[in-house]
C-alpha positions as CSV (number, residue, x, y, z in Angstrom):
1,X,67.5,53.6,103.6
2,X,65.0,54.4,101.0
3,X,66.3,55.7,97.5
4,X,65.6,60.1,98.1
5,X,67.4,59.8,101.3
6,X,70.8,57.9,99.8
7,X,70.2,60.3,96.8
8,X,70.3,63.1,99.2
9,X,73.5,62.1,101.2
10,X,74.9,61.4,98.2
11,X,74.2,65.4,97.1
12,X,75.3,66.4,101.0
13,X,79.1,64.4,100.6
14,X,79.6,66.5,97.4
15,X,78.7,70.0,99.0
16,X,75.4,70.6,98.3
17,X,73.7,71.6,101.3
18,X,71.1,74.1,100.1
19,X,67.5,73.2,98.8
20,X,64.9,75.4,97.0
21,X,61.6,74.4,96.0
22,X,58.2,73.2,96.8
23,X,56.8,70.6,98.4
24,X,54.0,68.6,97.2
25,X,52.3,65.3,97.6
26,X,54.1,63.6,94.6
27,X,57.9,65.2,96.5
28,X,57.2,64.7,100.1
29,X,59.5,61.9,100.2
30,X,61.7,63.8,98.8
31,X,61.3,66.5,101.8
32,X,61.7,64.3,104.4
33,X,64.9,63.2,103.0
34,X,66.0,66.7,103.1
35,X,64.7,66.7,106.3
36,X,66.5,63.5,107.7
37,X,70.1,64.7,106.5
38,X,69.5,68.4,107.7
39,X,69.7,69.8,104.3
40,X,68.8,73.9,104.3
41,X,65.8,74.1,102.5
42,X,63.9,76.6,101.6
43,X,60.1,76.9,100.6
44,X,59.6,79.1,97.5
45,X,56.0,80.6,96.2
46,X,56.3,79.8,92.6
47,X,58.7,76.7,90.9
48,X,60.3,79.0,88.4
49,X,61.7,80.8,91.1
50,X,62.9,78.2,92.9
51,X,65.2,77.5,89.9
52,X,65.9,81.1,89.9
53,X,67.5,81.2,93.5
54,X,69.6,77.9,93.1
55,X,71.0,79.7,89.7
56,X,71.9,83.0,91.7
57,X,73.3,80.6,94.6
58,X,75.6,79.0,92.2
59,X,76.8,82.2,90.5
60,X,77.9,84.0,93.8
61,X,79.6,80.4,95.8
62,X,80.4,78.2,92.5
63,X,78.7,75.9,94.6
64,X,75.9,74.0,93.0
65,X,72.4,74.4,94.8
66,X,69.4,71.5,94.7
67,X,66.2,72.4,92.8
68,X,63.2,70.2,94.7
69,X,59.6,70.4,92.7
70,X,57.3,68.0,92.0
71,X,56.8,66.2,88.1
72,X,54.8,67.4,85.5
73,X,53.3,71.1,86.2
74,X,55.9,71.6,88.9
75,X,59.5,70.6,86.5
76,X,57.3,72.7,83.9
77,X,57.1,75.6,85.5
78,X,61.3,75.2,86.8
79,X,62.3,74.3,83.4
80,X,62.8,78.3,82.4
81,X,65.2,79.0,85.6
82,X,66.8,75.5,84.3
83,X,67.1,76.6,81.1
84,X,68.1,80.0,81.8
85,X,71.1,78.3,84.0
86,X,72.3,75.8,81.3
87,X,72.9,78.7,78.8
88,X,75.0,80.5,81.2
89,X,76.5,77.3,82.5
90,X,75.3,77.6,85.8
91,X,75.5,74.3,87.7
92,X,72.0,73.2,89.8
93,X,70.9,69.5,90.8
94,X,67.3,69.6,89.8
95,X,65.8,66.4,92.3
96,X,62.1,65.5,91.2
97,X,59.6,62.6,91.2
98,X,58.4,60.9,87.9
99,X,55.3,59.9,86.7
100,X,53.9,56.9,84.4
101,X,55.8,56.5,81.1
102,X,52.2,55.6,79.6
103,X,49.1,58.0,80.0
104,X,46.8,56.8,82.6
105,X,45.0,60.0,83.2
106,X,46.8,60.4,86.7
107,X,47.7,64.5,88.7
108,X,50.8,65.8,87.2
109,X,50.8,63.4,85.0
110,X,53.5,64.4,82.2
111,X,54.6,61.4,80.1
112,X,57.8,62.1,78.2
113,X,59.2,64.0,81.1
114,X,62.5,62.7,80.4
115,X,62.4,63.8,76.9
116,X,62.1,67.7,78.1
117,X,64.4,67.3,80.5
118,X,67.2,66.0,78.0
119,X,66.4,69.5,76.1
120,X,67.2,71.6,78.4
121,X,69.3,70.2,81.3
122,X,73.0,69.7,81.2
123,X,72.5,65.6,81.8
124,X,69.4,63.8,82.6
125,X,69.5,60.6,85.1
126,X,66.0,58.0,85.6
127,X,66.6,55.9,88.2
128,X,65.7,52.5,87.2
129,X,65.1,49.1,89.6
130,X,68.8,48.1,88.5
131,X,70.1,51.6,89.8
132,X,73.0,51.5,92.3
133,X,74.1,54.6,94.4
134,X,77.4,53.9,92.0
135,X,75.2,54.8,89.7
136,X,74.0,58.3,90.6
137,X,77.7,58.6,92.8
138,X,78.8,58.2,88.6
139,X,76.2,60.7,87.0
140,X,76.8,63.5,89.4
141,X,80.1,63.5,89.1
142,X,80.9,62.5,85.8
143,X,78.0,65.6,84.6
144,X,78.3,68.1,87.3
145,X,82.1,69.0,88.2
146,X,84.3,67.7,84.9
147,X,83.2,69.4,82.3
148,X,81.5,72.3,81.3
149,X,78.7,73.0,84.2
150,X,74.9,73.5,83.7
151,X,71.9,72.0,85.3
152,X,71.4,67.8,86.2
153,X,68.4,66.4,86.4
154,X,67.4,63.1,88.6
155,X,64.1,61.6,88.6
156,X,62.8,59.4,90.6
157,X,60.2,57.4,89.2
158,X,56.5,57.7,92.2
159,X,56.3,54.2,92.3
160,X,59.9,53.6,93.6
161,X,60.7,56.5,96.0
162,X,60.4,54.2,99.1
163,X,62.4,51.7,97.8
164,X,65.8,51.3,98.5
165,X,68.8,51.5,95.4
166,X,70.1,47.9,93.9
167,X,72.1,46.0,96.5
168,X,74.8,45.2,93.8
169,X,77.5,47.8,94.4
170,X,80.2,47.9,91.4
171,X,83.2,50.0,92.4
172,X,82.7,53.6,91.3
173,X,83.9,54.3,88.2
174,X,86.1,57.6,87.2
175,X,83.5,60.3,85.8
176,X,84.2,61.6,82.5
177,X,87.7,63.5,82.0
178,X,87.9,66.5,80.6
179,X,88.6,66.3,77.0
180,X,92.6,66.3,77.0
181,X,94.3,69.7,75.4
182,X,96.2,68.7,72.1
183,X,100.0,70.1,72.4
184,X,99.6,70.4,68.4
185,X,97.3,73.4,69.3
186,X,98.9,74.8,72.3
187,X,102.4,75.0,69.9
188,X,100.0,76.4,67.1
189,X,99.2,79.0,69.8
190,X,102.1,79.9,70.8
191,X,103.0,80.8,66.8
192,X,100.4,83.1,66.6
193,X,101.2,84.8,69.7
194,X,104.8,85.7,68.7
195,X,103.6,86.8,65.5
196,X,100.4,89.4,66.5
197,X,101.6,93.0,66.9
198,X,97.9,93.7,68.3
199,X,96.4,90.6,70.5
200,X,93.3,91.3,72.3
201,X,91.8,89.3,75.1
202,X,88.1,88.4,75.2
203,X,87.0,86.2,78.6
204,X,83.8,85.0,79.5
205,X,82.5,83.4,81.8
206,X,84.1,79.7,81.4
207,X,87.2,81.4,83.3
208,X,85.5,83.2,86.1
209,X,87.5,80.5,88.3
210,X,90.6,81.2,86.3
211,X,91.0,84.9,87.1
212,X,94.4,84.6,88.7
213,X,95.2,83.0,84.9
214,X,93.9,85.3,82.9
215,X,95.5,88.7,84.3
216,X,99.1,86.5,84.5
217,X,98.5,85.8,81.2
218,X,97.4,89.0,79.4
219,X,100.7,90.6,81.4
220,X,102.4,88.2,80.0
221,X,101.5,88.8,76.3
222,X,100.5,92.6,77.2
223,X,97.0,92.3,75.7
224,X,94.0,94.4,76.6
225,X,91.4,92.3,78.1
226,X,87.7,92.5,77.0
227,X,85.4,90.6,79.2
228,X,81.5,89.4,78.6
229,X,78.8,89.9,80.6
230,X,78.7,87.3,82.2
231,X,83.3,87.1,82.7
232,X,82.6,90.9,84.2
233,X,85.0,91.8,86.8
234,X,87.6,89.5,85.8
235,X,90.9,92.1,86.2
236,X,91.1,94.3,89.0
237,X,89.1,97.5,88.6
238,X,92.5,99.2,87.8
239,X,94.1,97.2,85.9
240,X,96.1,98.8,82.9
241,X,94.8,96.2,80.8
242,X,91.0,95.9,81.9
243,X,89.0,97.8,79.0
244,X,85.7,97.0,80.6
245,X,82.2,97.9,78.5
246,X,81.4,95.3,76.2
247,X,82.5,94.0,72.5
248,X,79.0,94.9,71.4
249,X,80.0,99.0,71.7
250,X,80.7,99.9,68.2
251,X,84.1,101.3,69.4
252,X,85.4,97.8,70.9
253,X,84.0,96.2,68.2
254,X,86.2,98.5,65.4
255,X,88.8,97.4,67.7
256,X,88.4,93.9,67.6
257,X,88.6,93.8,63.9
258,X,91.5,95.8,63.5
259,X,93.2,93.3,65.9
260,X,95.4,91.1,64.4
261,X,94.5,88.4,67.1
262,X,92.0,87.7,69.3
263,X,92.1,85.4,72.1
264,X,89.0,83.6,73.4
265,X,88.6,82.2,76.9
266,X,85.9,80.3,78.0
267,X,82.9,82.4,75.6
268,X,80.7,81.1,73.3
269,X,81.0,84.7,71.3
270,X,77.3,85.2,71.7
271,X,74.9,88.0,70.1
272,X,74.1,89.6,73.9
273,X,77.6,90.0,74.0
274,X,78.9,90.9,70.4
275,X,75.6,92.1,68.8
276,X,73.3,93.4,71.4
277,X,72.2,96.2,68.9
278,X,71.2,93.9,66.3
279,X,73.1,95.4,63.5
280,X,74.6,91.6,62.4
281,X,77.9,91.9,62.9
282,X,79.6,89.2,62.1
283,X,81.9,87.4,64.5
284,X,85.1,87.6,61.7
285,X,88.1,88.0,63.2
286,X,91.4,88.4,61.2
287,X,92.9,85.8,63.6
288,X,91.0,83.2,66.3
289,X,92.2,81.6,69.1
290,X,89.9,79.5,71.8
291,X,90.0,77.9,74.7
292,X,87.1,76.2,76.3
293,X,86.5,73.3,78.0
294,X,84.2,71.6,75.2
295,X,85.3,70.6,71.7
296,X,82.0,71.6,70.7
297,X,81.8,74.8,72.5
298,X,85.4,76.4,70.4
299,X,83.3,76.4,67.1
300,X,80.5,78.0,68.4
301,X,79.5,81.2,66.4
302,X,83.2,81.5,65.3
303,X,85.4,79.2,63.8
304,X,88.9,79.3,65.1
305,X,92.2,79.2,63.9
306,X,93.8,77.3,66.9
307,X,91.2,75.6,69.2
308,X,92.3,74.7,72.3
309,X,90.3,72.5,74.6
310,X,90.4,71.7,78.2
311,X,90.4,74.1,81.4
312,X,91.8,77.0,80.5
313,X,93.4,77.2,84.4
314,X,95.8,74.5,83.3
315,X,95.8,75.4,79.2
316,X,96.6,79.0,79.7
317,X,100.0,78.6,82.0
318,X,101.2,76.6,78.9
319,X,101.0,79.8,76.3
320,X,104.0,81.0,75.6
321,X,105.3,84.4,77.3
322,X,105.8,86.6,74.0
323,X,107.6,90.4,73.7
324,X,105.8,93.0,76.1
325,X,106.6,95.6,74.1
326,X,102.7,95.8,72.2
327,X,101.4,99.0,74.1
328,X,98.6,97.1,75.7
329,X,97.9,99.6,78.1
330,X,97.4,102.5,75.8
331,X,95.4,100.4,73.7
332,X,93.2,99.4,76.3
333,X,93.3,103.4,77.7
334,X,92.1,104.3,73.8
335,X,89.7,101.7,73.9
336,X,88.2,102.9,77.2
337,X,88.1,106.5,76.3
338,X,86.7,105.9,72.8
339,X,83.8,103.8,74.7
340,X,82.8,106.5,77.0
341,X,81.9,108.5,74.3
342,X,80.0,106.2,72.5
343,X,76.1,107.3,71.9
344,X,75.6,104.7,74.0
345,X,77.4,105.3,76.8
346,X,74.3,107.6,79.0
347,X,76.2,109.5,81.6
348,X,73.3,109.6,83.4
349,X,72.6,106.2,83.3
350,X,76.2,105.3,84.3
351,X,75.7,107.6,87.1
352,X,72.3,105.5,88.3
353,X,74.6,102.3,88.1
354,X,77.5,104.0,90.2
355,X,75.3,104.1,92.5
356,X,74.1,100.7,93.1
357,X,78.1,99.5,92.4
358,X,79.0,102.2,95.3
359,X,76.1,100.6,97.2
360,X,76.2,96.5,96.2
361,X,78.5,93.8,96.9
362,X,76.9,91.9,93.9
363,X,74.2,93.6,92.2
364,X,71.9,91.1,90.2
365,X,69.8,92.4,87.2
366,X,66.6,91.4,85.1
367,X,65.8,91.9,82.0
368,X,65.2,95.9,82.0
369,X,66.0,99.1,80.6
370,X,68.5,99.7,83.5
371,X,70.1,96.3,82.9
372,X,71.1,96.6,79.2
373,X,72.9,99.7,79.9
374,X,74.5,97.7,82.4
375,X,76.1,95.4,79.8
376,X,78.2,97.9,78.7
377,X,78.9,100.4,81.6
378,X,78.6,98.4,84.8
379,X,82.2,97.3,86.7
380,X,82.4,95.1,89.4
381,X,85.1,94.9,91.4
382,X,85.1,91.3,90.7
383,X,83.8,88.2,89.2
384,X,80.5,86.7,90.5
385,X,79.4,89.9,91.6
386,X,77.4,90.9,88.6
387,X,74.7,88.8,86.5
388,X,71.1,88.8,84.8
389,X,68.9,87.1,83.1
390,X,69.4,89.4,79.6
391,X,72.0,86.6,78.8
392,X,71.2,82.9,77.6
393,X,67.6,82.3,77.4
394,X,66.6,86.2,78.3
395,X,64.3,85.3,81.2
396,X,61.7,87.8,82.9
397,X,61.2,87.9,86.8
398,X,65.0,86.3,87.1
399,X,66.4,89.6,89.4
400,X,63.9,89.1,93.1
401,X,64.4,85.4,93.2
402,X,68.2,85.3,92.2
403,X,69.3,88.1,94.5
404,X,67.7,85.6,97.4
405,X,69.5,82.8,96.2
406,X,72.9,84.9,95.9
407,X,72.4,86.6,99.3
408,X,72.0,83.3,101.0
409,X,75.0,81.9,99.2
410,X,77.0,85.1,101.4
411,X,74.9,86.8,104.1
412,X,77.0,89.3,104.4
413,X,77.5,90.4,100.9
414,X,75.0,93.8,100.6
415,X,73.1,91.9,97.5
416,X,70.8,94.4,95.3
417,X,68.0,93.5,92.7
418,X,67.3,95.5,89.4
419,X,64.0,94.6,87.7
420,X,61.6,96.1,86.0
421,X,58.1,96.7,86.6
422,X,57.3,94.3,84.0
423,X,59.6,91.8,84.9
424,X,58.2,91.8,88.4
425,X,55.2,90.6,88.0
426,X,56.6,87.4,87.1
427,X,58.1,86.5,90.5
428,X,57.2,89.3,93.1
429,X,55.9,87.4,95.4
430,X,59.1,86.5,96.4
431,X,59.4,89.5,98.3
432,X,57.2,87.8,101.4
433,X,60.1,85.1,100.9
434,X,62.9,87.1,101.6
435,X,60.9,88.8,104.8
436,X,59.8,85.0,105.8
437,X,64.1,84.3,105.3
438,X,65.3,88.0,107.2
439,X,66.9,89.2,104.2
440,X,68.2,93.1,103.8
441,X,67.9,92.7,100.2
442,X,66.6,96.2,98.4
443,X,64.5,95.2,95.5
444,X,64.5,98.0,93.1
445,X,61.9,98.1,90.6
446,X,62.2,100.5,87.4
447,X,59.3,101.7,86.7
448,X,58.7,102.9,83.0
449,X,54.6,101.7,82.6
450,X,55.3,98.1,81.8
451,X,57.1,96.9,78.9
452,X,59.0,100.3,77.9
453,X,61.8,98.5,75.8
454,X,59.4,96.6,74.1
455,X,57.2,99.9,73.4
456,X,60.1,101.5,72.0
457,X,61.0,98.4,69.5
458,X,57.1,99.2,68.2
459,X,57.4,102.8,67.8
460,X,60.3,102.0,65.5
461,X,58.3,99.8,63.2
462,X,54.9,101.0,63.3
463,X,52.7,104.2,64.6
464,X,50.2,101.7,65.3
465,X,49.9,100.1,68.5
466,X,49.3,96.8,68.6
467,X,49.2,96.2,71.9
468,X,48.1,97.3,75.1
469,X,50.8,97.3,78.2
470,X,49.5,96.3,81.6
471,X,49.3,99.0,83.9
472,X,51.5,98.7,87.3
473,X,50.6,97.8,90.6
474,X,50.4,100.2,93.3
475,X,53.6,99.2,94.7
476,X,53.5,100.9,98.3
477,X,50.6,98.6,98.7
478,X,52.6,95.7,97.6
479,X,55.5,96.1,99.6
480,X,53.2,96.2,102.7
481,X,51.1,93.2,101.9
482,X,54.8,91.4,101.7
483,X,56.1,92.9,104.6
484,X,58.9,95.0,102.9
485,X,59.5,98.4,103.8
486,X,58.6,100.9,100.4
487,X,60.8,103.8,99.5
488,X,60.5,106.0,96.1
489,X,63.4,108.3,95.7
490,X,64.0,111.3,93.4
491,X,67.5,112.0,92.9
492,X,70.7,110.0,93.2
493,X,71.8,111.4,97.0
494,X,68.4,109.4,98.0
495,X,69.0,106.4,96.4
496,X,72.3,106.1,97.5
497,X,71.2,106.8,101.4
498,X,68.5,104.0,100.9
499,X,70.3,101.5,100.1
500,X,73.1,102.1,102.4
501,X,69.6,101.4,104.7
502,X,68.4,98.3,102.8
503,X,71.4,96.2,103.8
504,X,71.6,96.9,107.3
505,X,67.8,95.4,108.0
506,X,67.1,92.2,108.4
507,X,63.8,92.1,105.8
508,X,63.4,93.6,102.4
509,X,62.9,97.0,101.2
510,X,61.0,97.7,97.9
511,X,62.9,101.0,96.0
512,X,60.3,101.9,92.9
513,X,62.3,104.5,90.5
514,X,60.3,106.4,88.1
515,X,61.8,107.0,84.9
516,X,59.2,110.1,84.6
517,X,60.0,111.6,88.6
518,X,63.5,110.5,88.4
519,X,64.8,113.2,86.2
520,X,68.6,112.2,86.3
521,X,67.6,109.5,84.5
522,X,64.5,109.7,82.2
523,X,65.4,107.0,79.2
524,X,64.6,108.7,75.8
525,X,67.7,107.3,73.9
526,X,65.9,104.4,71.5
527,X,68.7,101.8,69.7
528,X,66.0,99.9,68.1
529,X,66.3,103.3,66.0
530,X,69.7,103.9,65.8
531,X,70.8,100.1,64.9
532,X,73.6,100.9,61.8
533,X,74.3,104.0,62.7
534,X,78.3,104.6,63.3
């Protein structure tokens, strides 16, 4: 057994039974080891997006997806759906071949590959002629289920991808433990817990898999709980204590510093989520509590008062029940009705996302006018049934190839994609993918004339232009070509009907919405020129 198909069945015994990519001559190897194990595999127009559909895979099932592409140009073009997945923490298994170490002038050829791997994958593995499947058995446990998740990387180097693993086989070795939780902290905890009058609970998306702990224990304490974007969904829709809109809104964030404590689970307290308005505000809270699963991770952006680290499914049960008495759920009622009636809280725009919610089991987003509003006044009924790319790295074109990767993770979830007209070009060809795979995904593309966000940060700082904005497709024509069906609506009671249709096909449908012949929901608010305003 040569060393892609051992690496494969090694991938297979651990769950991982879903493949995007490309095949190549460098990778075919590779292929026909997903062949010979009966991997699901799926054939992708452009690398980046095969990265893309593994992320939005992972994010719906937990379950890690496999990233097949070939070295050099191939990896390159993957590396900003890697990267965009190991700053949301997204686990993938990114499987590729390896070139020369030394230049010899050969295709693909990209010598240091293992150096831009270690930047921006979790964990990087090259395996060696000493390698034993201990070995990767080790890595891919050790760096993919036991602490904090994000993209692996295995390389197999050209010369050796017929050759079979070491025969020496050394007993496998525990992967790495979780860093243990100190008791010193959890009792430090506990102290500040009896003593806050006004606790607060932020969650992100490090306890997505701890939701059951999270509402026990903000009941417990009676704490309103705030949630990133990417912890959305993580109390019941209604929930006394669920605030909802994000910690960015100038109203949560008033709250948040008049809070005596705040509690942060699994969150890395980043500026999407704290300062999307780019006012610098600084993350200084009168009292700091974290949990998270890396040491490293609780001093990130914030330093805490108690830092508590391990999984927060078995840290949290060990905080302290405290007095209930705190009028959580008035605070977080207050909170809610002081947010929806922020400036930035566009009725019309939360009436545009009430329709895809009413419409969309999980509704992924790109980076888009739409989206950002999203951050704030989108609700899921639960975790893993929200995300975009506007977190972490900030992709474009993330929204077409994620919603295929999250509607093959669940079939029968009614999946939605929100991109722009911009962001499409990056990755609309996979449209013909998801009529080549039979999926009822509606695609809908907000169409402000390319680059309107961008447009609007330049109107703020210049009357020049400095740039000219690529002019749309005709997308009718587009969505014909890729076999999707093309609908542009022109009030919400459309929209809604459509996508009720979308779902129930078997291939795409392409929605364009104008922001100029949509007029529930022509954009003219601009926060590039309100930032510091109260």
């Amino acid at each position: 057994m040569n060393i892609c198909t051992e690496i494969v069945e090694i991938l297979n015994d651990r769950d991982i039974v879903t493949a995007f990519g490309i095949p190549g001559i460098h990778n075919l190897p590779i292929y026909q080891a997903l062949h010979k194990c009966g991997m699901e595999t799926y054939t992708v127009r452009h690398e980046q997006s095969s990265s893309f559909m593994a992320d939005g895979y992972a994010r719906v099932s937990g379950t890690p997806a496999l990233c097949s592409v070939i070295d050099g140009p191939g990896f390159l073009n993957a590396s900003t759906g890697i990267a965009q997945a190991r700053a949301d923490s997204v686990p993938m298994v990114v499987l590729t071949p390896s070139g020369s170490e030394q230049p010899q002038g050969n295709p693909h050829e990209l010598c240091g590959q293992d150096e831009v791997s270690k930047r921006v994958c979790k964990a990087h593995f090259r395996v060696g002629l000493s390698t034993t499947r201990c070995d990767i058995e080790n890595f891919v446990d050790s760096n993919l289920h036991l602490v904090r998740q994000g993209p692996i990387h295995i390389e197999i180097p050209l010369s050796m991808s017929q050759d079979e693993l070491a025969p020496h086989e050394l007993p496998v070795q525990p992967g790495v433990q979780k860093e243990s939780k100190s008791f010193g902290n959890i009792e430090a905890a506990n102290r500040l817990i009896h003593a806050s009058k006004r606790p607060i609970i932020v969650a992100g998306g490090g306890a997505v898999d701890a939701q059951v702990e999270v509402q026990k224990f903000a009941e417990r304490i009676d704490a309103p709980v705030l949630n990133t974007v990417n912890g959305k969904g993580m109390l019941p829709p209604n929930h006394a204590l669920r605030v909802g809109f994000s910690p960015s809104l100038p109203e949560i964030n008033k709250e948040l510093q008049e809070s005596d404590l705040t509690i942060a689970i699994g969150t890395e307290l980043s500026e999407i989520d704290f300062d999307f308005f780019m006012e610098g505000k600084s993350r200084n809270f009168q009292s700091l509590i974290r949990l998270d699963i890396e040491s490293n991770q609780v001093k990130c952006n914030a330093i805490p008062d108690v830092a508590i680290v391990g999984d927060c499914k078995v840290t949290m049960p060990e905080l302290a029940s405290a007095p209930t008495d705190r009028n959580g759920s008035a605070r977080a009622r207050e909170m809610r009705q002081r947010a929806q009636k922020s400036r930035y809280a566009s009725q019309e725009m939360l009436t545009f996302l009430e329709v895809l919610r009413q419409n969309s089991d999980v509704l992924v987003g790109d980076s888009t006018q739409p989206t950002y509003y999203a951050t704030w006044l989108y609700e899921p009924a639960g975790v893993r049934q929200y995300f975009h790319s506007v977190t972490g790295f900030g992709t474009l074109g993330y929204a077409i190839p994620a919603a295929i990767g999250a509607k093959i993770a669940d079939r029968d979830n009614r999946v939605t994609s929100l991109i722009g007209d911009g962001g499409s070009h990056f990755t609309i060809s996979e449209i013909q993918s998801a009529t080549q795979f039979g999926l009822g995904i509606p695609f809908v593309i907000w169409n402000n004339q390319c680059y309107g966000e961008i447009n609007k940060a330049m109107c703020v700082q210049s009357s020049e232009v400095w740039y000219e904005s690529p002019t749309p497709p005709n997308f009718r024509f587009l969505a014909d070509a890729y076999g999707a069906k093309y609908c542009r609506p022109s009030n919400f009671s459309e929209l809604s009907d459509l996508l009720e249709e979308s779902h129930k096909r078997n291939s795409p449908t392409l929605i364009e919405v104008s922001d100029e012949e949509f007029p529930e929901v022509h954009m003219t608010m601009n926060w590039f020129d309100s930032a510091g305003e109260s």
